[in-house]
C-alpha positions, -999 to 999 in steps of 0.1 A, spaced: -588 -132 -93 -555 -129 -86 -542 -132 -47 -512 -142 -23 -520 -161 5 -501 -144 39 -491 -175 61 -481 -162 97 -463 -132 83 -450 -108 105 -459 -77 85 -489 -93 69 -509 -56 72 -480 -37 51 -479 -65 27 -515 -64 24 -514 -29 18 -489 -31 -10 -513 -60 -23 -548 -37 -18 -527 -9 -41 -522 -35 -71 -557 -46 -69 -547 -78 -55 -563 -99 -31 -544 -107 2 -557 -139 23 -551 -142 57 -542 -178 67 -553 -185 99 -535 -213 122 -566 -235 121 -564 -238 82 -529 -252 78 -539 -286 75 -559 -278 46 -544 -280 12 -524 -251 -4 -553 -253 -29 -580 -252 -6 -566 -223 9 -562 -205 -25 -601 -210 -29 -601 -244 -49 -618 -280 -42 -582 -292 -37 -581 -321 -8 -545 -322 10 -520 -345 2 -520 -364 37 -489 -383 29 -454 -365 24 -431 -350 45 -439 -319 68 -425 -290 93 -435 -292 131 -431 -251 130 -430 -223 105 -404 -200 97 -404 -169 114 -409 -145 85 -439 -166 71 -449 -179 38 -459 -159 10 -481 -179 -18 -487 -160 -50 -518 -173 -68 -525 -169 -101 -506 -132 -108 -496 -127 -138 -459 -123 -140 -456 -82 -146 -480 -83 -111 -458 -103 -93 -423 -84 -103 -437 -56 -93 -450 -67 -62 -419 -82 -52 -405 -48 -59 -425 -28 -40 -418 -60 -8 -380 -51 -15 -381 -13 -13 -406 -14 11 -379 -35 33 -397 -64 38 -383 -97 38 -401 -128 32 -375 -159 18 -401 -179 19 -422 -176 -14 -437 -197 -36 -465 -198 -64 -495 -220 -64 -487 -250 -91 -503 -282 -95 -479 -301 -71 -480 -279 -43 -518 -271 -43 -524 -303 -27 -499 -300 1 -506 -283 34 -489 -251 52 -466 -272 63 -455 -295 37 -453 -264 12 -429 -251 48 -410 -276 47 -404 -279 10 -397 -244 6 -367 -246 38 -350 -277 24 -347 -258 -12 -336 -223 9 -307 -250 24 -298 -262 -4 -291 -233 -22 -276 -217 -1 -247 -248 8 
């Protein structure tokens, strides 16, 4: 099934709203889970990646993790985010390197590309 994960997001019941209307399944990440693996999280037998690099903190506006949506599903759900004016920068999709990292490996990760892109 497709589903995004919603990692400390401050408007996690609009965007699981917007997820409910395009049959999507929205996970709520609890702070207990983010040493788990991105995988685990996502509903696979994925074990975390305990070495590697990771945040102390997340970013204010949260993680989004798309899981396997198919790519018309996640345009339009990043779409309906935009006009809905909801700002998450921090997205990513569940891929075979990140599934083993935790919450905040995939954090940290996601802030060091956001930096360099933006220098």
């Amino acid at each position: 099934m497709e589903k995004v994960l919603l990692i400390a997001i401050p408007q996690a019941e609009q965007v699981e709203q917007l997820a409910v209307k395009q049959h999507l399944r929205a996970v709520h990440i609890q702070p207990s889970a983010y040493g788990q693996s991105i995988g685990q999280l996502a509903g696979y037998a994925v074990p975390a990646d305990a070495a590697g690099t990771a945040a102390d903190e997340l970013p204010p506006t949260g993680l989004l993790v798309f899981c396997g949506l198919r790519n018309s599903h996640m345009d339009r759900f990043l779409q309906w985010l935009r006009h809905a004016g909801i700002e998450i920068p921090h997205k990513a999709v569940l891929t075979p390197t990140n599934q083993h990292w935790t919450v905040f490996q995939l954090a940290w990760e996601l802030e060091r590309e956001r930096r360099s892109l933006n220098q």
